[in-house]
Backbone as numpy.savetxt, mean C-alpha at the origin, in Angstrom:
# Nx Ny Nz CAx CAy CAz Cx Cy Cz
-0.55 -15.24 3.27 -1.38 -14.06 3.27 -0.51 -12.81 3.27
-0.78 -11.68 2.27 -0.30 -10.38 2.47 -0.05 -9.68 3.96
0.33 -9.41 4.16 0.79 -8.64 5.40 1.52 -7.19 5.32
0.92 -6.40 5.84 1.27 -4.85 5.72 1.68 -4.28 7.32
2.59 -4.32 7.87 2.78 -4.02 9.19 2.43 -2.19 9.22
2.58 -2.00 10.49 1.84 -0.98 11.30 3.02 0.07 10.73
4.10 0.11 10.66 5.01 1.01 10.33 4.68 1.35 8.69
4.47 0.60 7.71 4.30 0.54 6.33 2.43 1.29 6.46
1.88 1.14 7.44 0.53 1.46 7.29 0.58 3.22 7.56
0.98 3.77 8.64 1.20 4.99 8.97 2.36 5.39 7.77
3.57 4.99 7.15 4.21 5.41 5.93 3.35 5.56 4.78
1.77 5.42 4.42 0.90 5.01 3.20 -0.02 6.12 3.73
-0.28 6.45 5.21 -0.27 7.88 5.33 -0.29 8.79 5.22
0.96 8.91 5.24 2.26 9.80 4.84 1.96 10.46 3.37
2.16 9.13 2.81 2.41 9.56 1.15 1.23 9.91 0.76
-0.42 9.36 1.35 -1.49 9.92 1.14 -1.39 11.72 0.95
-1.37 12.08 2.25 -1.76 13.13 3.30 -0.63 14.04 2.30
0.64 13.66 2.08 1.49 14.62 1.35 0.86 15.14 -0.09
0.16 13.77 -1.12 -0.30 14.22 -2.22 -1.40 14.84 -2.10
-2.19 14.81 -1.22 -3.31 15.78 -0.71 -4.36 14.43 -1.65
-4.56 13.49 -1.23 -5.28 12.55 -1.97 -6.64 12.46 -1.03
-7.87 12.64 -2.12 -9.03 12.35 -1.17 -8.97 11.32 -0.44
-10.18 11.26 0.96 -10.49 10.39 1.89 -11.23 9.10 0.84
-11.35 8.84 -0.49 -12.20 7.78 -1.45 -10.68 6.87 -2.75
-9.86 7.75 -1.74 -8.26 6.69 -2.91 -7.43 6.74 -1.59
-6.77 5.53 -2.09 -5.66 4.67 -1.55 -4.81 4.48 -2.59
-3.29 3.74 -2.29 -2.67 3.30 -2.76 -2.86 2.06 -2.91
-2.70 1.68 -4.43 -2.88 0.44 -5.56 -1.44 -0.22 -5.50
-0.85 -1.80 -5.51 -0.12 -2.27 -6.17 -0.16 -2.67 -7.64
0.82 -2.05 -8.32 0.45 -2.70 -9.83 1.67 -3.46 -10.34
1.42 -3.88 -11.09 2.79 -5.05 -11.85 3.06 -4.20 -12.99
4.15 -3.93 -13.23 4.98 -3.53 -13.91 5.95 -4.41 -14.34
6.66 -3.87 -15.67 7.93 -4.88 -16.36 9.23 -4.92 -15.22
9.16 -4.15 -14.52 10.22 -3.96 -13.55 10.08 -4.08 -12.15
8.68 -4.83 -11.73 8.24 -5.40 -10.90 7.09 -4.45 -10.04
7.06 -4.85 -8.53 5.63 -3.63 -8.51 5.95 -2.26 -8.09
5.12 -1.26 -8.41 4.71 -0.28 -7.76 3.55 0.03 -7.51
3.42 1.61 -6.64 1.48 1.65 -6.13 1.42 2.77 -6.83
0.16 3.58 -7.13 -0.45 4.46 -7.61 -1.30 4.63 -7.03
-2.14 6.01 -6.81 -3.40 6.02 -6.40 -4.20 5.64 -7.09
-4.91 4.96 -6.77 -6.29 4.73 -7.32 -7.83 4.81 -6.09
-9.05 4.56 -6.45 -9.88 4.11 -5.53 -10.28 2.87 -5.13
-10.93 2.35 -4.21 -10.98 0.99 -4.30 -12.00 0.87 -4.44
-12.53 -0.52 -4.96 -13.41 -1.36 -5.45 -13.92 -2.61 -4.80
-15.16 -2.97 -5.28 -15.75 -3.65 -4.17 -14.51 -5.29 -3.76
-13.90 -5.45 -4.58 -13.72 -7.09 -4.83 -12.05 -6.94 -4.26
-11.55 -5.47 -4.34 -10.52 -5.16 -3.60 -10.16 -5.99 -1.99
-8.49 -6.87 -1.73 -8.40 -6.40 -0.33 -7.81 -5.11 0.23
-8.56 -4.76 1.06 -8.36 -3.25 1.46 -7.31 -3.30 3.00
-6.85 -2.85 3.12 -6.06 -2.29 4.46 -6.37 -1.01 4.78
-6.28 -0.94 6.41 -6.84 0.83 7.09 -5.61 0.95 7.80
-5.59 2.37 8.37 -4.91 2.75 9.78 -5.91 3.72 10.06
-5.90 3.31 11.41 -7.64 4.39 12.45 -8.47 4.58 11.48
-9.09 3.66 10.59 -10.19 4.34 9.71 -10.29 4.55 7.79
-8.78 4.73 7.94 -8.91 5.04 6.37 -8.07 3.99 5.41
-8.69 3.70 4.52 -8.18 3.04 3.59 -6.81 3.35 2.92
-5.26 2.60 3.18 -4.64 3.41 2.95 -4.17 2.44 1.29
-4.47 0.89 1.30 -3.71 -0.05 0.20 -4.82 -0.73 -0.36
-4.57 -0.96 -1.21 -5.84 -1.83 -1.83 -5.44 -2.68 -3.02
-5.71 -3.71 -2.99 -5.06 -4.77 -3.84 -5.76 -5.63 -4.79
-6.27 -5.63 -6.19 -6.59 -6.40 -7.00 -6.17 -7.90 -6.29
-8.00 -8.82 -6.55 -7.71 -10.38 -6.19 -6.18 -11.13 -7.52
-5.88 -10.62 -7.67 -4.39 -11.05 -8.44 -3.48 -10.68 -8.19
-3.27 -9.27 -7.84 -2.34 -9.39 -6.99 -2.37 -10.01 -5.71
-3.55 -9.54 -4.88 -3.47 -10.37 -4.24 -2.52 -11.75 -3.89
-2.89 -12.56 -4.86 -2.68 -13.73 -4.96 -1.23 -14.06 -5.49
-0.89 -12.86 -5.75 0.54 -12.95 -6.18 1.37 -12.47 -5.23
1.37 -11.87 -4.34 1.63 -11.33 -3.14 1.21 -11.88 -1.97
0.57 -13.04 -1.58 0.49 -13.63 -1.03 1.51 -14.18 0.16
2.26 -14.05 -0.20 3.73 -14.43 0.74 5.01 -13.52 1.14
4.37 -11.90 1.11 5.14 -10.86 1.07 4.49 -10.30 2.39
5.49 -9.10 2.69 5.07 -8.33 3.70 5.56 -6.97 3.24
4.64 -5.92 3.21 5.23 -4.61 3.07 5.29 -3.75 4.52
6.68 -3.45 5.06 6.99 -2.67 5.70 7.82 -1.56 5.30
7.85 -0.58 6.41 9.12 0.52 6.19 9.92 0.73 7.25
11.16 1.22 6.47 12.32 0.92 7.11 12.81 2.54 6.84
13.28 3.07 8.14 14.21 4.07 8.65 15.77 4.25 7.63
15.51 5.08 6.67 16.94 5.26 6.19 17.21 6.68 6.23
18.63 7.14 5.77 19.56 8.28 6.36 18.52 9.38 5.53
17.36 8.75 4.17 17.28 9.62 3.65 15.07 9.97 4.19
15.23 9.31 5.12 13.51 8.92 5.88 13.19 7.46 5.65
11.78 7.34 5.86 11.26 6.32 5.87 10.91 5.70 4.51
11.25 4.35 4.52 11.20 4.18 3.04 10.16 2.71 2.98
9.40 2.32 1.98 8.26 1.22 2.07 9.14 0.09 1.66
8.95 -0.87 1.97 10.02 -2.39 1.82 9.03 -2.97 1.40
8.90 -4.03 0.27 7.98 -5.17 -0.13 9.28 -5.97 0.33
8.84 -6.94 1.00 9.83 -8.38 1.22 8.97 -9.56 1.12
C-alpha cells in the first residue's frame, strides 16, 4: 500500500499554500518518460486521496495507484529545505 508520511503531508502543504492553489486541487502523481512527477490537478471520485487536518493534499489515479503500491513518499531536510522523497 502507498504510504505518504506526516512530514511529506505538511511538505504538499507547503507547495499547495505557496502556489496559492484552491481548497478543490491537490497534487497528482503522473508518469512521465523520466519517471514520476505531481501537478495540480482536482480530484475525482475513483481517486485515492490523502489529507492533513482536512484538506486534500495528493491524489492518485487507481493506476498509479497500483503502481506505487510499494513506495512511500516522504521529505527529507536538505541544506537547500525540505525536499519530497518517493522511495
Amino acid at each position: 500500500m502507498f504510504l505518504v508520511t506526516e512530514a511529506a503531508r505538511i511538505r504538499l502543504v507547503e507547495k499547495l499554500a505557496r502556489t496559492r492553489a484552491g481548497d478543490n486541487v491537490a497534487m497528482r502523481f503522473v508518469r512521465r518518460r523520466q519517471g514520476w512527477s505531481l501537478r495540480h490537478d482536482a480530484p475525482v471520485s475513483n481517486d485515492l486521496a490523502f489529507a492533513h487536518e482536512g484538506r486534500t493534499v495528493l491524489v492518485l489515479d487507481p493506476q498509479a495507484a497500483q503502481r506505487l503500491a510499494d513506495r512511500t513518499l516522504d521529505a527529507q531536510e536538505t541544506p537547500a529545505g525540505s525536499r519530497l522523497r518517493l522511495r
